[in-house]
N, C-alpha and C positions, 0 to 999 in steps of 0.2 A: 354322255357317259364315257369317262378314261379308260380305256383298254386296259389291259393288266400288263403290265411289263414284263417280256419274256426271263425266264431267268438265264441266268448266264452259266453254260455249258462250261466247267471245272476242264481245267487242263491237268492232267493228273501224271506225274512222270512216276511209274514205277522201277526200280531196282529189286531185282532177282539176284541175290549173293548166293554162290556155290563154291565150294571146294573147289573147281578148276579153272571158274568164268565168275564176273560180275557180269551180268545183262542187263541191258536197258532200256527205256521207251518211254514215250509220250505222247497224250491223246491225241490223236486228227492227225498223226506224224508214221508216216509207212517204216521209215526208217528204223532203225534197232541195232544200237551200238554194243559193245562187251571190250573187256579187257581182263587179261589174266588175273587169279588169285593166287591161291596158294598159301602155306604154312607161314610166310613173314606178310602178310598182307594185313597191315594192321587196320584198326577202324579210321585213324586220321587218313590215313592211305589211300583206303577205298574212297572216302566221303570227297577229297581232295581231286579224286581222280573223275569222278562222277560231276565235282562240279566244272572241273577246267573240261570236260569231253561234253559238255550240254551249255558251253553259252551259248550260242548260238538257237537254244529251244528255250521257252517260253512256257512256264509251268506255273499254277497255285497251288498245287499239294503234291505231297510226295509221298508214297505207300514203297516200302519196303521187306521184300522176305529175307530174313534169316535163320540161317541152318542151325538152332536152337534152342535153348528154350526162353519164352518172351511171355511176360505177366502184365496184365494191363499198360500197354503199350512201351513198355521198359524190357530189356535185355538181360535178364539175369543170371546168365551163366557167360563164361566164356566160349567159343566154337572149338573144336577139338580139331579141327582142319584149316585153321586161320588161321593169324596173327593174333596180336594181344588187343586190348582196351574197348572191347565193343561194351562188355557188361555195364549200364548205368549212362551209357554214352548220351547225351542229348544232341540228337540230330535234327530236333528242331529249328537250336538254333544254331547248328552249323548250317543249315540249309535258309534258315528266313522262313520257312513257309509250314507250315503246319503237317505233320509228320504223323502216319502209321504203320507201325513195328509189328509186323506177326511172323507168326514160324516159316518159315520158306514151303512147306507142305502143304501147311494149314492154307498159302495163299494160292498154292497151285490146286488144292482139294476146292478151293471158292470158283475158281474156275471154271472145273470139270465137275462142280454140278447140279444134277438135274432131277433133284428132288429127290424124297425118300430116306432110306439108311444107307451110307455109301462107304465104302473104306479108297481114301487113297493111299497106297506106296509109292513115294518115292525111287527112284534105283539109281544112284549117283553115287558122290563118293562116298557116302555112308546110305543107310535106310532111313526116309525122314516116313510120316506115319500120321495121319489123319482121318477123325472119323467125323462125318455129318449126319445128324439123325434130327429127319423133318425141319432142314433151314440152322441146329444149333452148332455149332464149329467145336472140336472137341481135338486140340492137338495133344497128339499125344507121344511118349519116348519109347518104343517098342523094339528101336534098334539095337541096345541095349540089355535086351532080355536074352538069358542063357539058353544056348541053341543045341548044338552039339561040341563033345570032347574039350567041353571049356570055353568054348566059345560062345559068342553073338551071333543072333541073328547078323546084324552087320558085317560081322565076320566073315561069313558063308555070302551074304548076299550084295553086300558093297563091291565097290573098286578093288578093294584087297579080294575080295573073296572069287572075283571075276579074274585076275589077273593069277591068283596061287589054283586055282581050281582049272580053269579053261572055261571056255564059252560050253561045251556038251554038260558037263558038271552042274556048272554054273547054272544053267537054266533048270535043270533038275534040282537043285536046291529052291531056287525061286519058287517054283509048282509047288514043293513041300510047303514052304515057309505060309506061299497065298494060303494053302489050302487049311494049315495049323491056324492063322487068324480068322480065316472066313468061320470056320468053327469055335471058335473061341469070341469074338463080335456080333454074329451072322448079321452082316451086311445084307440088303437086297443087292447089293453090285459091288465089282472092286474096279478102280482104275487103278493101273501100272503110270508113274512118270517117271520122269529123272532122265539125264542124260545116257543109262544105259538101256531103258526100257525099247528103244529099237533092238537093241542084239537079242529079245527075245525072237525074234521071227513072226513071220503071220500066225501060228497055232498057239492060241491062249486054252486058260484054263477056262469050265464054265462059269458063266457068270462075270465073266473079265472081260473089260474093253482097255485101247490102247489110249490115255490122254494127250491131249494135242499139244505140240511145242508153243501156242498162245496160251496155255492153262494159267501162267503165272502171272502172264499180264493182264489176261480178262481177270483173275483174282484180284487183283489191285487197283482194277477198275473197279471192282463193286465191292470194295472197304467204304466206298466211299459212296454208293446209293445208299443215304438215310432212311429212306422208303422201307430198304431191307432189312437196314439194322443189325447188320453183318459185327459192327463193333463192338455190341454189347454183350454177342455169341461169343467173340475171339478173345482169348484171357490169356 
């Protein structure tokens, strides 16, 4: 009798696109490269720069977050903290390899979690906003929604709203903001990410834990467990 032939373990390189950093990785590989973004960082840009910074790795798919909003695998807005030409972009076949696009939240909420009804926050340059309820992925635009004196949520609670406010402020909006959605979603749990979610400090709100600086890569790792069926949840 033939043995069954192992299958062959996907080499998966994900890209994490943020407002201040493009990050990067690939499976069985310690290593984790980045290089700056920012407001002229166009999509040829990034893609170009991602692929001259990884010849040297050895990848069959490619899972990518962006800070967005992304509909069946396609890009349909522009980033409002980037460059131009990502909306419509086919990075498949800039890459050769078969390619999934989800919201940059949505891929770090895949990460961070562990079953149930979960709300992830982002805290980076802007507020990116995820909710999972029993395994379904539900990204969503909340940064956006009128906060106070005219303002966003984002406003108060992004990079601008860290930097005009001060870090004492700033974390006292945060509490408000968790505490306005927990109510309004009720979550059984929330994670905090993003690049500013260390300057909250060790004292969270109840119900909150702090998500891990690998959330976004284990997220991109399991776009692509079919098992889970992660792609058919993520729209």
């Amino acid at each position: 009798m033939k043995k069954a032939r192992k299958r062959k373990r996907l080499r998966i390189l994900t890209v994490d696109v943020g407002g201040t950093h493009v990050k990067f990785e690939v499976t069985g590989n310690t290593e984790r490269r980045e290089f700056e973004s920012g407001p002229k960082l166009s999509v040829k840009k990034a893609v170009d720069t991602v692929k001259r910074m990884t010849t040297d790795w050895t990848y069959d798919v490619v899972s990518i977050g962006y800070p967005g909003v992304v509909r069946r695998n396609r890009i349909v807005a522009e980033p409002r903290n980037l460059g131009g030409g990502w909306r419509g972009y086919d990075f498949a076949k800039a890459f050769r390899r078969p390619v999934r696009v989800v919201n940059d939240a949505a891929m770090q909420a895949l990460g961070s979690y562990r079953g149930g009804r979960m709300l992830f926050l982002g805290l980076g340059t802007g507020l990116g906003s995820t909710l999972i309820v029993e395994g379904i992925v539900a990204p969503m635009e909340l940064a956006h929604l009128p906060y106070r004196n005219g303002k966003t949520f984002e406003d108060y609670v992004g990079a601008a709203g860290l930097k005009r406010l001060g870090k004492k402020r700033w974390r006292k909006h945060v509490a408000d903001v968790v505490a306005r959605l927990r109510a309004a979603l009720e979550p059984e749990y929330v994670v905090l990410g993003g690049g500013n979610a260390k300057k909250l400090g060790k004292t969270l709100p109840p119900a909150v834990r702090m998500g891990s600086n690998d959330s976004a890569f284990e997220g991109g790792r399991k776009l692509w467990n079919e098992s889970a069926n992660w792609r058919a949840h993520v729209s």
